[in-house]
C-alpha positions in Angstrom: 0.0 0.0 0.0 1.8 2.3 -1.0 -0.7 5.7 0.7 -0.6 6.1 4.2 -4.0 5.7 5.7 -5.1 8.7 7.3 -7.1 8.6 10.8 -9.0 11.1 12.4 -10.3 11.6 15.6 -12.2 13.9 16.8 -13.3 14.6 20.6 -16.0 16.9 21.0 -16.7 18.5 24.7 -14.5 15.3 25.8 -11.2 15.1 26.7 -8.4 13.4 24.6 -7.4 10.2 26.3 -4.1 9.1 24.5 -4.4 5.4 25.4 -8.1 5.4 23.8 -7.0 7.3 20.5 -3.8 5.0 20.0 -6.0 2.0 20.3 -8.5 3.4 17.4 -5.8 4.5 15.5 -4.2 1.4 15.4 -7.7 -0.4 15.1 -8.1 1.5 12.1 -5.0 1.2 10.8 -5.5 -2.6 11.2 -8.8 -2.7 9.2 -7.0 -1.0 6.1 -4.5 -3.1 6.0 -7.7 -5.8 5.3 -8.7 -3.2 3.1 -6.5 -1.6 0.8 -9.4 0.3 -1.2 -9.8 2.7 2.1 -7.6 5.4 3.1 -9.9 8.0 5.2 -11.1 7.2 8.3 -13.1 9.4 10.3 -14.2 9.0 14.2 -16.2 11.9 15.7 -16.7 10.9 19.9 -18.6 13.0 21.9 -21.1 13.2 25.0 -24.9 12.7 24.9 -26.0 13.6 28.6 -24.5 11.0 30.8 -23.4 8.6 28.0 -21.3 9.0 24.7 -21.7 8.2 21.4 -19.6 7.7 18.5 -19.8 8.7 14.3 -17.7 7.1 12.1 -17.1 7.6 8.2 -14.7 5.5 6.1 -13.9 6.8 2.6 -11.5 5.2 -0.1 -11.5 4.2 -3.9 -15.6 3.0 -4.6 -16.2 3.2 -0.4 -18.3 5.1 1.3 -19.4 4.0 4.4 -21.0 5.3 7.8 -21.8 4.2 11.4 -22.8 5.3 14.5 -23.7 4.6 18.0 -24.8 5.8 21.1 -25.9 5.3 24.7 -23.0 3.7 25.8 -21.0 4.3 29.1 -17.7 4.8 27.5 -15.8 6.1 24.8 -13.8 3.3 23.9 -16.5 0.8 23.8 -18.6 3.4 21.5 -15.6 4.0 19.5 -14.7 0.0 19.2 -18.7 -0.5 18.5 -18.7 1.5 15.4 -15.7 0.1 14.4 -16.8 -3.4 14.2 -20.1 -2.3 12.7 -17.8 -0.2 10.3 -15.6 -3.9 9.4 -18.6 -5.6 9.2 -19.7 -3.2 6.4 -16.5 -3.3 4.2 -16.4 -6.9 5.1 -20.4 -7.1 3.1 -19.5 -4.8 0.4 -16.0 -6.4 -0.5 -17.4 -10.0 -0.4 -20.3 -8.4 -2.4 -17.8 -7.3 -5.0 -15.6 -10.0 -5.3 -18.7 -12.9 -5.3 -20.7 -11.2 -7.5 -18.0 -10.8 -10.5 -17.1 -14.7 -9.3 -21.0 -15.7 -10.2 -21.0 -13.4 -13.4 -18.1 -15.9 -14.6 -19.4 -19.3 -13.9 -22.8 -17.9 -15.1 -20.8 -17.1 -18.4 -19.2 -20.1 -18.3 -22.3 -21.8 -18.2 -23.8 -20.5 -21.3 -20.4 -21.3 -23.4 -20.8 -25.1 -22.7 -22.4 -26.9 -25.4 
């Protein structure tokens, strides 16, 4: 790969807890390495009353995907929680990708056989 990923977090009315924002940078960092077609991720934590939720965006060549979350106690576990949902996503739309160019082929290789 030969871009460097870029991560972004943000902290609204929170302070920055360097532990916390190493772990999602590296989580990220992790993730793209799955998926070389991203190479902008976005995380966006902030409080909701007592709680804190979490917006996250992940941009790349044909990606565009969002998640969010909220009502939960901390901000690593609403960071890590849009994080998986944000894996599970690429994980869906790569496998979607790949598969359905996969079926397209045996489909045409189906019609060629006398």
């Amino acid at each position: 790969m030969t871009e460097e990923t870029n991560v972004l977090i943000h902290w609204k009315g929170l302070r920055s807890e360097e532990d916390i924002h190493n772990h999602l940078a590296n989580r990220c960092r992790h993730i793209a390495a799955e998926f070389p077609e991203t190479n902008h991720y976005e995380l966006r934590i902030e409080p909701n009353r007592r709680e804190i939720q979490c917006h996250g965006h992940v941009n790349g060549k044909r990606t565009r995907i969002a998640a969010h979350t909220e009502s939960l106690p901390t901000a690593r576990q609403a960071a890590d929680s849009v994080l998986d949902k944000l894996e599970r996503e690429l994980r869906r739309e790569h496998d979607k990708r790949i598969f359905s160019r996969r079926r397209r082929a045996q489909k045409d290789q189906l019609k060629r056989v006398p």
